[in-house]
SERO-516696 format. One record per residue (C-alpha): residue number from 0; residue in three letters; x, y, z. Coordinates in Angstrom, 2 decimals. Layout:
residues N
<NUM, "ALA", <X, Y, Z>>
...
end
This chain:
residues 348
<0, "UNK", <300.02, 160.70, 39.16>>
<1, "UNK", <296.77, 160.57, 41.56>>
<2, "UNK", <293.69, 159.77, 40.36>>
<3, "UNK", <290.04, 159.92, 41.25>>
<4, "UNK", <286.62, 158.79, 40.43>>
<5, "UNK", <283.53, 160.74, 40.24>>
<6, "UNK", <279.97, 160.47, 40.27>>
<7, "UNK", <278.53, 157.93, 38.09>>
<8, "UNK", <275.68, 159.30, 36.15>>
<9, "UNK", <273.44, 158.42, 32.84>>
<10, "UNK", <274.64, 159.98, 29.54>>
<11, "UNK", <272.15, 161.74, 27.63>>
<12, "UNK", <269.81, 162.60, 31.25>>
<13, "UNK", <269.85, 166.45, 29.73>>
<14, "UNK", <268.04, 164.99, 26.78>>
<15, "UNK", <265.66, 163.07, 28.50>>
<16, "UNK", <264.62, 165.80, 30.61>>
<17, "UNK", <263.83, 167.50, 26.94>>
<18, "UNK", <261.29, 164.35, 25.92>>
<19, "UNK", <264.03, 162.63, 23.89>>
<20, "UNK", <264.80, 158.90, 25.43>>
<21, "UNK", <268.79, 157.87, 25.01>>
<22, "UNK", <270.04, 154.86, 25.28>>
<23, "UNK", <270.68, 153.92, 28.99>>
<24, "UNK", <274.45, 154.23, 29.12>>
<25, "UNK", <276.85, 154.57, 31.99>>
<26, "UNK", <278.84, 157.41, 32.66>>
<27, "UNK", <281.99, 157.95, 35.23>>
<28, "UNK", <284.78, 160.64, 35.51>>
<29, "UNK", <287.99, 160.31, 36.03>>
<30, "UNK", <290.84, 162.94, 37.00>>
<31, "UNK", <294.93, 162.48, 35.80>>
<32, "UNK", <297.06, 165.01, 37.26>>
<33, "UNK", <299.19, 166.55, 34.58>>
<34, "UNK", <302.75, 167.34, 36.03>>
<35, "UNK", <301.67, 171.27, 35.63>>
<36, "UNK", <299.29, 171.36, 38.69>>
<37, "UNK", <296.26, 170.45, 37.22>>
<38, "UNK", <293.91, 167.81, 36.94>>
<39, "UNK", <292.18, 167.00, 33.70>>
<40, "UNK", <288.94, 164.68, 33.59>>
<41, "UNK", <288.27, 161.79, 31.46>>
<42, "UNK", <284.43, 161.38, 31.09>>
<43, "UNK", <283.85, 157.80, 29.77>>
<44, "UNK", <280.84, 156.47, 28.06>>
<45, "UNK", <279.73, 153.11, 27.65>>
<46, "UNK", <276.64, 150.34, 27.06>>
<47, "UNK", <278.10, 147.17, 29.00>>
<48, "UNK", <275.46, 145.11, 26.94>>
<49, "UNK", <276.70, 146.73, 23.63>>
<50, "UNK", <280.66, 146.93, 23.98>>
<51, "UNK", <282.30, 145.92, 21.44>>
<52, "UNK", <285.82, 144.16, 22.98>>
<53, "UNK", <287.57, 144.16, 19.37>>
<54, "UNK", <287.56, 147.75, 19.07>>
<55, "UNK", <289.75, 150.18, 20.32>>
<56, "UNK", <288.87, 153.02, 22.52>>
<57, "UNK", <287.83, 156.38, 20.81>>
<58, "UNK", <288.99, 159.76, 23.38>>
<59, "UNK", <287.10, 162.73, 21.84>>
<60, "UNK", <288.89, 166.00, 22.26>>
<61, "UNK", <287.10, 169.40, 22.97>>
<62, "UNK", <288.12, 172.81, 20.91>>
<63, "UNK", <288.45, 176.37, 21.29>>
<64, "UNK", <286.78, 177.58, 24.27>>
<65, "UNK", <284.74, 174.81, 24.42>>
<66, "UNK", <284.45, 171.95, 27.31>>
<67, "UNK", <282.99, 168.56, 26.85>>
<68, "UNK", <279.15, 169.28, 27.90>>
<69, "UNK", <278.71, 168.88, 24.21>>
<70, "UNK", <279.61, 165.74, 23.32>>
<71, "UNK", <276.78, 164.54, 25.93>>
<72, "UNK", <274.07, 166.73, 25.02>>
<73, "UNK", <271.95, 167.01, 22.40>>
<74, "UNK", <268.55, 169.44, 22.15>>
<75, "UNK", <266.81, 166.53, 19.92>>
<76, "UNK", <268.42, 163.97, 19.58>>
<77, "UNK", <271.11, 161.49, 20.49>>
<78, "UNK", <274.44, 163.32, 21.50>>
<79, "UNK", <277.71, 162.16, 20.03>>
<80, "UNK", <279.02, 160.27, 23.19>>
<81, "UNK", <275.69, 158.35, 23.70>>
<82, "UNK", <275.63, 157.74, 19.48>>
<83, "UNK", <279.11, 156.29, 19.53>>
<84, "UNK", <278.44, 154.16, 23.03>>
<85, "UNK", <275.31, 152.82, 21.74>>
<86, "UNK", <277.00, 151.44, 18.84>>
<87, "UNK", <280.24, 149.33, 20.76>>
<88, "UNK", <282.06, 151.74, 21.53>>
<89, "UNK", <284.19, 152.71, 24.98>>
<90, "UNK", <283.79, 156.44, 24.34>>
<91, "UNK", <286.49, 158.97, 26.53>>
<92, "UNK", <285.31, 162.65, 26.33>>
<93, "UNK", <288.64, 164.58, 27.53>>
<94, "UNK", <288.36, 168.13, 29.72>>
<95, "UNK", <291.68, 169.75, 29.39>>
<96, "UNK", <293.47, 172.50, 31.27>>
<97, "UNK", <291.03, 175.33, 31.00>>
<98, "UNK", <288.26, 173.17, 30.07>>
<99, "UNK", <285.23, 172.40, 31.85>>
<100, "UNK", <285.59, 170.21, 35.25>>
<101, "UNK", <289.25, 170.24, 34.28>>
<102, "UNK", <290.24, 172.33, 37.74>>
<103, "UNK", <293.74, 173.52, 39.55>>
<104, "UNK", <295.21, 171.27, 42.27>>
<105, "UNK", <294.91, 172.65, 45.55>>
<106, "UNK", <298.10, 173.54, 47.25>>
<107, "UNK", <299.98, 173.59, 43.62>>
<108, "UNK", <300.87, 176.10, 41.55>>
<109, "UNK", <299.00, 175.80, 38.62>>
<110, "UNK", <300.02, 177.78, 34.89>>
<111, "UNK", <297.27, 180.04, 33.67>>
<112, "UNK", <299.43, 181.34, 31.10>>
<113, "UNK", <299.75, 177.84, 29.13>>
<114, "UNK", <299.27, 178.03, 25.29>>
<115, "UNK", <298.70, 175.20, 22.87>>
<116, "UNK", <301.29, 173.21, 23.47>>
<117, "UNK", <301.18, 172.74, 26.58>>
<118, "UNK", <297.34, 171.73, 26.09>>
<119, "UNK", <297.87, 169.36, 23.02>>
<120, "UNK", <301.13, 167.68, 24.52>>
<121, "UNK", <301.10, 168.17, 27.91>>
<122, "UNK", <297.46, 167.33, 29.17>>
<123, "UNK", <297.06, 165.16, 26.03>>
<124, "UNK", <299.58, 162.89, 26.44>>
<125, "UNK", <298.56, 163.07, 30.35>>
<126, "UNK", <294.89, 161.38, 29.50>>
<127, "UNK", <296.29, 158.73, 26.96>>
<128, "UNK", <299.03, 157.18, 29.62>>
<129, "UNK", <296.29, 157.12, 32.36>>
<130, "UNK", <293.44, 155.54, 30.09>>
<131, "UNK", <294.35, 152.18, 29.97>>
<132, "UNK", <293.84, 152.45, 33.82>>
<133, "UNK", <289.99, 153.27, 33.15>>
<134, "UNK", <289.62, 151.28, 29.91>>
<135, "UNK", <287.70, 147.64, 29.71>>
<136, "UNK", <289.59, 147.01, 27.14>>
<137, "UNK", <292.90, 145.41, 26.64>>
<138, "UNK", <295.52, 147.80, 26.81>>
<139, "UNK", <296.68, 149.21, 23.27>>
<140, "UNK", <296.24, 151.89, 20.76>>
<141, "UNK", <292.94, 154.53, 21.00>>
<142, "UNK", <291.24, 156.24, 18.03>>
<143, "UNK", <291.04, 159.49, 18.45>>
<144, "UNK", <288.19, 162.30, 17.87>>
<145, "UNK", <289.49, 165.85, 17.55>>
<146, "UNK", <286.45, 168.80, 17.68>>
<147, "UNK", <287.44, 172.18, 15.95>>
<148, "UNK", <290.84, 173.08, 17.89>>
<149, "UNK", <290.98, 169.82, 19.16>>
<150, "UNK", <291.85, 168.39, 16.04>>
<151, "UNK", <294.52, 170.44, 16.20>>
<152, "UNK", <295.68, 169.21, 18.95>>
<153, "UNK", <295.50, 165.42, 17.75>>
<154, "UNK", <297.55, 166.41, 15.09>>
<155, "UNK", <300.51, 168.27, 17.07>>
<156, "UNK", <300.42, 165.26, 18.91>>
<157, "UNK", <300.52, 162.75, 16.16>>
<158, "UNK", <302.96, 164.99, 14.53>>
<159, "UNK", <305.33, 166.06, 17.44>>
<160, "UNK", <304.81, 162.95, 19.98>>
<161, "UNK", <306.27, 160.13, 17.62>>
<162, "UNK", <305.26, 156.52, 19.37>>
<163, "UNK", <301.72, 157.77, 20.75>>
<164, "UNK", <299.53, 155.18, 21.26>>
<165, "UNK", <297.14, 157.15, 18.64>>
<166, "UNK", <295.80, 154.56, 15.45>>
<167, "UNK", <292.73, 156.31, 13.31>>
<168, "UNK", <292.02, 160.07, 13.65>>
<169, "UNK", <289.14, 162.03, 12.76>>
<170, "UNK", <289.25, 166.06, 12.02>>
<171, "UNK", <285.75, 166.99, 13.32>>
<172, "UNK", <285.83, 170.94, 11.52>>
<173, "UNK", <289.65, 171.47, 12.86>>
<174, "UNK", <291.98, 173.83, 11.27>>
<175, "UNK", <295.82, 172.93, 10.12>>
<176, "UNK", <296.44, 175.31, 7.83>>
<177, "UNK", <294.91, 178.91, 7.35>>
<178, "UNK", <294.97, 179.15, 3.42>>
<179, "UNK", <291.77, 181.40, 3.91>>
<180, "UNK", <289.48, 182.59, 6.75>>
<181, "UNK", <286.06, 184.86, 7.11>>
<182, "UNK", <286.17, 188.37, 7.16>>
<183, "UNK", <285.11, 188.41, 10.86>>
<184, "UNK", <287.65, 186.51, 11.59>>
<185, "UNK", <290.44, 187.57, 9.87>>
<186, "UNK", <289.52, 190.96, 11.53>>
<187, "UNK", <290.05, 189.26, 15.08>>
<188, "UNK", <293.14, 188.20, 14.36>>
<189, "UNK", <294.72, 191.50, 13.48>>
<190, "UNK", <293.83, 193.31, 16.58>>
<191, "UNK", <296.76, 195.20, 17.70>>
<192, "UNK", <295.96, 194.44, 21.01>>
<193, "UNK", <295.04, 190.76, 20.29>>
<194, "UNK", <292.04, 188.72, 20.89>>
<195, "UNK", <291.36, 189.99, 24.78>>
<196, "UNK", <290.65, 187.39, 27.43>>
<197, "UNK", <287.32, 187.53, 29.05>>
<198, "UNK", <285.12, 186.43, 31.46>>
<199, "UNK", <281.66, 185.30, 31.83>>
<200, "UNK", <281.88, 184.25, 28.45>>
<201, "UNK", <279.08, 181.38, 29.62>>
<202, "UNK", <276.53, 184.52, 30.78>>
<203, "UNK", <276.97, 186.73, 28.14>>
<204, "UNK", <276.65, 183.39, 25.49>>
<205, "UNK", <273.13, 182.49, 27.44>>
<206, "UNK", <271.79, 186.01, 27.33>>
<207, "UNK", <272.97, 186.81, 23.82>>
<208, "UNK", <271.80, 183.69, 21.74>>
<209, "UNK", <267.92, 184.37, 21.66>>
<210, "UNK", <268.87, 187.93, 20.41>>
<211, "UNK", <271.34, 186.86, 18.01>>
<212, "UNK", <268.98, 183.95, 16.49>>
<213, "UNK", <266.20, 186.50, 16.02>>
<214, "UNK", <268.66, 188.70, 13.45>>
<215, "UNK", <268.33, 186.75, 10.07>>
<216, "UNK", <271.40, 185.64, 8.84>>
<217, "UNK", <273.82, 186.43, 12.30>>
<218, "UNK", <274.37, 183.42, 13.65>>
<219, "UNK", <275.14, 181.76, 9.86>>
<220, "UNK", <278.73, 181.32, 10.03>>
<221, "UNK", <278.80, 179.34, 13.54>>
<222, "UNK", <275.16, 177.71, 13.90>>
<223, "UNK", <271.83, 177.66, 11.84>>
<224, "UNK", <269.13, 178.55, 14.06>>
<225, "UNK", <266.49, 176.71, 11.41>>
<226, "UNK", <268.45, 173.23, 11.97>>
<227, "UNK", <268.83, 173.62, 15.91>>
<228, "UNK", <266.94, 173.80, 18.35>>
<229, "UNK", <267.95, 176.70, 20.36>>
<230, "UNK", <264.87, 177.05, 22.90>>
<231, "UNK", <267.09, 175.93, 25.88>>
<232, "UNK", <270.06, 178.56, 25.78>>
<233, "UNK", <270.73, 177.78, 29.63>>
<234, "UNK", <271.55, 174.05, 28.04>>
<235, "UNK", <273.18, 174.86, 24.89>>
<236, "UNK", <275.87, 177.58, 26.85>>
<237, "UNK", <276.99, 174.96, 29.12>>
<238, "UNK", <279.83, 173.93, 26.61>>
<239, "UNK", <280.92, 177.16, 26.33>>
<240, "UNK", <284.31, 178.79, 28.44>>
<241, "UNK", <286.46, 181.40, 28.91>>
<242, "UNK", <289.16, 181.95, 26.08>>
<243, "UNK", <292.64, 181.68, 27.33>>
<244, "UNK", <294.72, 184.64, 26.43>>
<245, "UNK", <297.44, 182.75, 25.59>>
<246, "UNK", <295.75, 180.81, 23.25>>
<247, "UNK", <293.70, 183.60, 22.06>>
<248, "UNK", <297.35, 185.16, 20.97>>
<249, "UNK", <298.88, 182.01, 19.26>>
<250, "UNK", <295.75, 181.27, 17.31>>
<251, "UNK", <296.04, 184.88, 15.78>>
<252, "UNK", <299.54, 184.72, 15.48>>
<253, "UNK", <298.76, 181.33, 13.41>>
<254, "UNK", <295.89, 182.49, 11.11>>
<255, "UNK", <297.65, 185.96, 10.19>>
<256, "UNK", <300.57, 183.30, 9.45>>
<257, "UNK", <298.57, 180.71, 7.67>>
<258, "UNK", <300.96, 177.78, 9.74>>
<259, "UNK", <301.13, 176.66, 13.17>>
<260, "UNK", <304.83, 177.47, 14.44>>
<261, "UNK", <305.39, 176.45, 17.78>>
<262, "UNK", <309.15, 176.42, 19.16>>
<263, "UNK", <310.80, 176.66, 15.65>>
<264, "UNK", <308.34, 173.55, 14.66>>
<265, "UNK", <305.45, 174.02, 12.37>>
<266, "UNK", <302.79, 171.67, 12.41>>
<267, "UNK", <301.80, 171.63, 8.60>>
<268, "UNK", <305.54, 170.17, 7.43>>
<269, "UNK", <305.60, 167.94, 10.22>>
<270, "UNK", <302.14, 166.31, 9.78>>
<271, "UNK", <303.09, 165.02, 6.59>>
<272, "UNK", <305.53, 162.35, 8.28>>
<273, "UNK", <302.59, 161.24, 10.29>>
<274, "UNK", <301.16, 158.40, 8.02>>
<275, "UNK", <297.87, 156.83, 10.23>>
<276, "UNK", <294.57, 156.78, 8.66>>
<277, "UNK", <292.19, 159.76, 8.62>>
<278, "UNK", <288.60, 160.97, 8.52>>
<279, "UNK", <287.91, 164.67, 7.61>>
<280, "UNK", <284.26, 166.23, 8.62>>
<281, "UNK", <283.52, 169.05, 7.33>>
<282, "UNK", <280.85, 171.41, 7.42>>
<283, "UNK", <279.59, 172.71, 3.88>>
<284, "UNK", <278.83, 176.47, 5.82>>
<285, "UNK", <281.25, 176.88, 8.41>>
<286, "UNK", <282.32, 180.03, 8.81>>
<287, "UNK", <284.44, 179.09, 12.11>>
<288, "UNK", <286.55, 176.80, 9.71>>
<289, "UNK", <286.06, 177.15, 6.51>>
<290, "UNK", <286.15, 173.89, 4.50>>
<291, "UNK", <289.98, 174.42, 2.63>>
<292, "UNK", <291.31, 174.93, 5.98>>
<293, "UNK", <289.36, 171.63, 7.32>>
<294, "UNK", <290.60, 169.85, 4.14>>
<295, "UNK", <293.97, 171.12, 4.74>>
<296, "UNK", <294.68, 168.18, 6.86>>
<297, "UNK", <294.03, 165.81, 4.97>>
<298, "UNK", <295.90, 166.88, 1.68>>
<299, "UNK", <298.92, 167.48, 4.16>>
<300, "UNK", <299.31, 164.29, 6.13>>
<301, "UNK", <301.58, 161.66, 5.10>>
<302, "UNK", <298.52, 159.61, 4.76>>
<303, "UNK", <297.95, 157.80, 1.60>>
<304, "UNK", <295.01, 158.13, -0.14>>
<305, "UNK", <293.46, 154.88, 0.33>>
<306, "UNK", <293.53, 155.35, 3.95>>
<307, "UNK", <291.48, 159.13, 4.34>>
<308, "UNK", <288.43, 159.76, 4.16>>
<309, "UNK", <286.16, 163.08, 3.42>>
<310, "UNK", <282.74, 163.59, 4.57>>
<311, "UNK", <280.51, 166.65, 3.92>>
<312, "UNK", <278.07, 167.52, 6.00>>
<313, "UNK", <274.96, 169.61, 4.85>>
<314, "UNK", <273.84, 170.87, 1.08>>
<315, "UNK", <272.59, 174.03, -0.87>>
<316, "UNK", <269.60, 172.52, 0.28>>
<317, "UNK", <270.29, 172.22, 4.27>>
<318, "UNK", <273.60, 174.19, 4.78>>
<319, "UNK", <275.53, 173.14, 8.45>>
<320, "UNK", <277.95, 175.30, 9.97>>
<321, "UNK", <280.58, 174.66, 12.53>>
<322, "UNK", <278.04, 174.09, 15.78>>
<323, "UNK", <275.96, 172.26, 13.44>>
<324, "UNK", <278.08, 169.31, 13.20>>
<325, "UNK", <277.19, 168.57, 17.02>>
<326, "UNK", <273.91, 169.79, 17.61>>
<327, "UNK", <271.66, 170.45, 14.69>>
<328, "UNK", <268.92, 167.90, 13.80>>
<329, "UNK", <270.95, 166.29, 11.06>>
<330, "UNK", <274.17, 165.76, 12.95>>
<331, "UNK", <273.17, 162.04, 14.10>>
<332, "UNK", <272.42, 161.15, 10.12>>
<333, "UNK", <275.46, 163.43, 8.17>>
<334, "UNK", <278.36, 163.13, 10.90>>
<335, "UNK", <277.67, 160.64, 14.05>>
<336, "UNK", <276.97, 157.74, 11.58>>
<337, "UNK", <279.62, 158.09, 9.03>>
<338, "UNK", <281.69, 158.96, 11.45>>
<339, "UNK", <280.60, 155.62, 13.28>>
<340, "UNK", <280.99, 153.14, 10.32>>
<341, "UNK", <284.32, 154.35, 9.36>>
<342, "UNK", <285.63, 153.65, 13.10>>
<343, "UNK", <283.77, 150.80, 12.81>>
<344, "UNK", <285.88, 149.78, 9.49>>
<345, "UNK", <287.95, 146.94, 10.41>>
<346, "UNK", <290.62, 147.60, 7.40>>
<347, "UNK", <292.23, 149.93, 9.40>>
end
């Protein structure tokens, strides 16, 4: 499969433009054709000074409408990419099908009708062969990040995709099983109609956020407004993107159903023959993905005890909802560090 190099660029250069200094780390992007007509990107992050060659790569994996603008941005403070290069790491920030610079091949005949599967196996599996290729490090086994839906799709993967070259994983506020959901939610889901595809999702996110953090209490269940910074909107809507319909369907389908069934497989039986060690983030507030249905991954894996972890990020005191685990003020202190030292752990 071709690949390509991008521009080479400084991680965190949003942030400094906002009067926060990052480390000075270097960025490149690659693109991996994925055998369905698209090419995904690989952004990787790394401190040549810092690099630690005794651990193992870490790819971080984008959810639900989301891209991976995130994972290098921060309002405040350092972004998760930059956090995890400036401490050893080799740091892989994945764009999927239907995710940021992840684009169709010209001349091909790309699917825009794909659904999970063909994201978490497919264009998954695509980025891990081809990231040895990119990697400093000796070829070998990656840890692996998953972000909301993107945990999700580290665990199909783990689950249905026996002998991939995945070692520690980390549920960053993903959902396995739907034991419960919020009422907003739950309402989605039963549409007749479904959840409808749209467009300009981006736009009407920019224009809508400084209305909808002026309304007390309407952001709550996704972001707290007095933890983040949300004077930039123009920045912070850059991770956002168009819902697939597709998806939009068979994540309905699954929460009205509590388990993911895909091709007569369901994800929360099979995950518990998946025995690799696990860290669990959640968010005390999230009203996205509420905390049983975070936890439900770890009580399902095949996992034993001594090797999963559970972190909980915010308090009565400081509540953090599903955003908040990436860009509030406390994110760097209650998720990038513990989230750090256990990668960092060298039990495992």
């Amino acid at each position: 499969m071709a690949t390509g190099v991008a521009k080479r660029t400084i991680a965190g250069d949003i942030g400094a433009s906002l009067g926060h200094t990052p480390p000075m780390l270097e960025r490149r992007t690659y693109y991996v054709e994925n055998g369905d007509g698209w090419r995904i990107a690989l952004h990787r992050y790394r401190d040549p000074d810092r690099l630690d060659p005794t651990r193992r790569p870490v790819v971080v994996i984008p959810g639900f409408a989301m891209n991976a603008y995130i994972l290098g941005y921060h309002p405040t403070r350092r972004p998760l990419a930059a956090y995890l290069a400036d401490a050893g790491f080799e740091v892989f920030c994945l764009e999927l099908r239907g995710q940021g610079h992840a684009h169709p091949i010209p001349g091909q005949r790309a699917r825009r009708d794909f659904g999970l599967a063909d994201v978490g196996l497919v264009d998954l599996g695509a980025a891990l062969d081809a990231l040895p290729r990119f990697s400093a490090l000796p070829p070998g086994d990656v840890d692996a990040i998953g972000c909301s839906l993107g945990a999700t799709y580290m665990f199909m993967h783990a689950a249905w995709r026996p002998g991939a070259r995945l070692r520690r994983l980390v549920n960053l506020g993903g959902p396995l099983e739907w034991s419960t959901a919020h009422p907003f939610v739950r309402t989605m889901a039963r549409l007749p109609f479904g959840v409808p595809a749209m467009r300009g999702t981006r736009t009407l996110a920019r224009l809508g956020l400084p209305l909808a953090a002026r309304i007390p209490g309407f952001l709550s269940i996704y972001m707290n407004p007095e933890i983040c910074d949300l004077s930039r909107p123009e920045s912070l809507t850059n991770t956002v993107d168009d819902p697939v319909a597709q998806i939009n369907a068979e994540v309905a389908r699954w929460i009205r159903q509590r388990d993911l069934v895909l091709n007569d497989r369901n994800l929360t039986t099979d995950l518990a023959r998946v025995n690799l060690p696990l860290l669990t983030v959640v968010a005390n507030a999230d009203g996205i993905v509420p905390e049983a249905v975070v936890r439900s991954g770890d009580l399902r894996i095949g996992t034993p005890a001594a090797a999963r972890h559970v972190v909980v990020a915010g308090d009565a005191g400081t509540p953090m909802a599903h955003a908040d685990l990436f860009i509030s003020e406390p994110a760097e202190d209650a998720v990038f560090e513990p989230l750090a030292r256990w990668l960092a752990t060298p039990r495992f």
